[in-house]
N, C-alpha and C positions, 0 to 999 in steps of 0.2 A: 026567632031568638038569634041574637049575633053577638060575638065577642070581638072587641078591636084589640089587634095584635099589634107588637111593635117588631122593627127590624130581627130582634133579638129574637124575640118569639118564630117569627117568620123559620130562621137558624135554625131553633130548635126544634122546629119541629121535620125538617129535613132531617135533622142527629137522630131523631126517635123513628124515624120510619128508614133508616137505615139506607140512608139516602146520601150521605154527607156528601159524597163523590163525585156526586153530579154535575155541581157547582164547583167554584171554587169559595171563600169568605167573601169575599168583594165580589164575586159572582152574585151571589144571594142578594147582597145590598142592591145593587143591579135591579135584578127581577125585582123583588120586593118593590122600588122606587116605581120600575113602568108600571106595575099590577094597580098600585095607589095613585097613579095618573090617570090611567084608563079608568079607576072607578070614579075619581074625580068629575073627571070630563064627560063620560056619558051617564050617571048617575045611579048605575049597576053594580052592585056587589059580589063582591068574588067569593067563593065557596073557596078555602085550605084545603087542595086536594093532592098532596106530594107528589103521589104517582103520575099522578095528571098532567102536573106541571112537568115531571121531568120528561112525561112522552111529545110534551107540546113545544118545550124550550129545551135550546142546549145552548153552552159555555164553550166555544172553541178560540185555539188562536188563529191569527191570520194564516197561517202556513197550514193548516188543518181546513181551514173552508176554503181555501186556494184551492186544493187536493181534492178535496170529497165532492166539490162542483164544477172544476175542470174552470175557473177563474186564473187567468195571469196577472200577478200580484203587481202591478205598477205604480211608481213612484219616487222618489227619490231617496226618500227616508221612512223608517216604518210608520212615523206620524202619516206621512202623505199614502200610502199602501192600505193603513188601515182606514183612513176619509173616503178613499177610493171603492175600497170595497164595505164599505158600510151603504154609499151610496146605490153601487149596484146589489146589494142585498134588499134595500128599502124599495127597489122593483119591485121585488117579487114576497118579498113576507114583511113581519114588521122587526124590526132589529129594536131593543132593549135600550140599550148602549154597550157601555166598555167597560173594562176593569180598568186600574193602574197598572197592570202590566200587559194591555194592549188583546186585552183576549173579549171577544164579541158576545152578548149575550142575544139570543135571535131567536124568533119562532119558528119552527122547525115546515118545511117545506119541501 
């Protein structure tokens, strides 16, 4: 038995497991988009598991995954910093995408 959820739902159900924090709003939309690509593409359904997701995925900004993986942020401008390191993130885990305010959604490695 399966229920299809929308972005909203998605939200919500972060708010109800006491989760909100995790993410940011456009965080959520983020993950939500990859989660619905990935089941797209390989034709596997994801089980809504909050806790799960937030031990597998995290929301940081550039200056925060610089820091916590010893990455030197290069660039010219933050557009170009965060291209930069998106790519060398997609090394090593699979990266989500972005928010509008330049913050990475990424699977956790």
């Amino acid at each position: 038995m399966k229920t299809t959820i929308s972005v909203y739902d998605f939200r919500d159900a972060f708010q109800q497991a006491n989760r909100q924090d995790n993410f940011s709003y456009d965080g959520l939309r983020v993950l939500f988009e990859a989660l619905e690509e990935y089941e797209e593409s390989c034709g596997d359904e994801i089980e809504l598991d909050v806790i799960a997701l937030c031990c597998e995925y995290s929301e940081e900004t550039l200056e925060e995954i610089a820091s916590n993986y010893g990455y030197d942020l290069e660039g010219e401008d933050e557009d170009e910093q965060r291209d930069n390191l998106i790519e060398w993130l997609n090394e090593r885990t699979f990266v989500c995408g972005y928010t509008k305010d330049n913050s990475i959604v990424y699977q956790n490695f």
